[in-house]
C-alpha positions in Angstrom: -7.8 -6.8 1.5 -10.3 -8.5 -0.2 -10.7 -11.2 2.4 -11.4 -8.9 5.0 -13.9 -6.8 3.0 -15.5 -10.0 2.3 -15.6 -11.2 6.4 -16.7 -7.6 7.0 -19.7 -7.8 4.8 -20.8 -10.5 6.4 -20.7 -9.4 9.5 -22.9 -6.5 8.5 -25.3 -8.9 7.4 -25.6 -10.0 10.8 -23.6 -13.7 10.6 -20.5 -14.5 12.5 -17.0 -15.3 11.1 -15.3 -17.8 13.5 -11.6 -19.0 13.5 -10.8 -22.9 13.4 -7.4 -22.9 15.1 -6.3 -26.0 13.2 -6.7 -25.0 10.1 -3.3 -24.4 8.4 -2.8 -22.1 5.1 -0.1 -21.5 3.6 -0.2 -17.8 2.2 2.1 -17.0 -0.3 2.0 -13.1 0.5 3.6 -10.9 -2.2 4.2 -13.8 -4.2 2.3 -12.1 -7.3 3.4 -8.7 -6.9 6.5 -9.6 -4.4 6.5 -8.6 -0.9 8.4 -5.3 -1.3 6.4 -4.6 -4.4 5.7 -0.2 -4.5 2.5 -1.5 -6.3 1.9 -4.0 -3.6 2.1 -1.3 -1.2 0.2 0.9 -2.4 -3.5 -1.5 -2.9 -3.2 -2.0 0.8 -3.0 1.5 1.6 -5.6 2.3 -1.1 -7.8 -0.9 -0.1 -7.4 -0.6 3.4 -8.4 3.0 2.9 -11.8 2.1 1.1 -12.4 -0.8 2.7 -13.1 1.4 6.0 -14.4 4.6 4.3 -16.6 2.0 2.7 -18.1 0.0 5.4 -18.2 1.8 8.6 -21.7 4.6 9.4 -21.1 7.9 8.6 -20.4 9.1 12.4 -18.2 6.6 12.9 -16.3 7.0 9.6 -15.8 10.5 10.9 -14.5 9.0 14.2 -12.1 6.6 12.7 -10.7 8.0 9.3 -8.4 10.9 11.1 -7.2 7.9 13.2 -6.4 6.2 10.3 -4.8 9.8 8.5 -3.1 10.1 11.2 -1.3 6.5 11.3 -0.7 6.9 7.4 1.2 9.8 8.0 3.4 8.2 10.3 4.1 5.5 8.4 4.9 8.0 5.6 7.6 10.4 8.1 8.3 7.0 8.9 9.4 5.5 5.5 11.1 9.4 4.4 13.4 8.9 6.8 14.2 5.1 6.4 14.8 6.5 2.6 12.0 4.0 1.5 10.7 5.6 -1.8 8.4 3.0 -2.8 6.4 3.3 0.1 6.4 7.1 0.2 5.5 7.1 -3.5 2.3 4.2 -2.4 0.9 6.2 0.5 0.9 9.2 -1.4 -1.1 7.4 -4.5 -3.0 5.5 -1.9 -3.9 8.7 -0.9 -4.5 10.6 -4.6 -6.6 8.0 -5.6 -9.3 8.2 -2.5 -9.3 12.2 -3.2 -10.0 11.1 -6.8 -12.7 8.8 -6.5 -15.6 9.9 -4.5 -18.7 8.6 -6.4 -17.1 5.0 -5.9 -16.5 5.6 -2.4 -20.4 7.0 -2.2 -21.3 3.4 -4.0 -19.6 1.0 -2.1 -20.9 3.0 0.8 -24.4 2.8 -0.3 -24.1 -1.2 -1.0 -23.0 -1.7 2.3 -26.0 0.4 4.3 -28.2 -1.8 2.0 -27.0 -5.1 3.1 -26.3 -3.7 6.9 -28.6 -5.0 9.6 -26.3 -4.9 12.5 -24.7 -1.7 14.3 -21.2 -0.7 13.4 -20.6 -0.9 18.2 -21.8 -5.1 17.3 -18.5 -5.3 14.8 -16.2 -3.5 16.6 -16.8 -5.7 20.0 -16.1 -8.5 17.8 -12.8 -7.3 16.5 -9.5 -8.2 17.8 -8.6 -5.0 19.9 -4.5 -5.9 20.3 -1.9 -5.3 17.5 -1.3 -8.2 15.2 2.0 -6.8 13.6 3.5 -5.8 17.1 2.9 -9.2 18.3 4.3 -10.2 14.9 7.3 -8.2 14.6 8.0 -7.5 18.1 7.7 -11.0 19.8 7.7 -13.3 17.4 4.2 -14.5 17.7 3.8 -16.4 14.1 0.4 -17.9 14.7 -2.6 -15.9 14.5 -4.0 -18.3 17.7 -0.6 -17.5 19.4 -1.1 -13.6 18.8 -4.8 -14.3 20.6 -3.5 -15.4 23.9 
């Protein structure tokens, strides 16, 4: 998540991020940790967790995080039944270690409102409002550019 925490942080100082469709990298996801690594799992749900408890206003934080709950807990019904312990185990860590950690939270919170000079409404309409995994998973779009259209 570090990429994106990065991208978002500079939106919040007010530049844009653009995309140069013929640019070609090769990510070797989950080639550290492996891609079905519990410990992989688990810093995305943690990361993706503090990344938006982190960098989003207050009122919006408020707006977003039960969305966000909400989804987690699907995924977690989702991976009891599919007998998926690893992930069960990260979401629930993932989880833990936000409960655990509120002065960090509060910090990164506080570095972002001091770097922040554009509204948290000027990222969002920037954001791509579709699902990248479902265009992904469900039809085969491979391409980020191909997801876009």
């Amino acid at each position: 998540m570090e990429e994106l925490d990065l991208q978002w942080r500079i939106q919040l100082m007010g530049h844009s991020i653009a995309i140069e469709p013929n640019a070609v990298i090769w990510h070797r996801s989950g080639f550290t940790l492996g891609a079905e690594s519990p410990f992989k799992k688990y810093l995305n749900h943690r990361n993706s967790l503090l990344m938006l408890l982190s960098n989003y206003r207050f009122l919006m934080t408020l707006y977003i995080f039960p969305i966000r709950l909400l989804l987690d807990y699907l995924a977690l019904l989702f991976s009891i039944i599919k007998r998926d312990s690893g992930r069960v185990t990260a979401i629930i860590k993932a989880h833990l270690w936000i409960l655990m950690h509120p002065g960090l939270i509060y910090q990164k919170r506080k570095l972002a409102n001091s770097i922040r000079s554009v509204c948290d409404k000027k990222i969002i309409d920037r954001l791509y409002h579709g699902s990248i995994a479902l265009g992904f998973y469900l039809f085969g779009k491979r391409r980020f550019m191909d997801i876009l259209k």
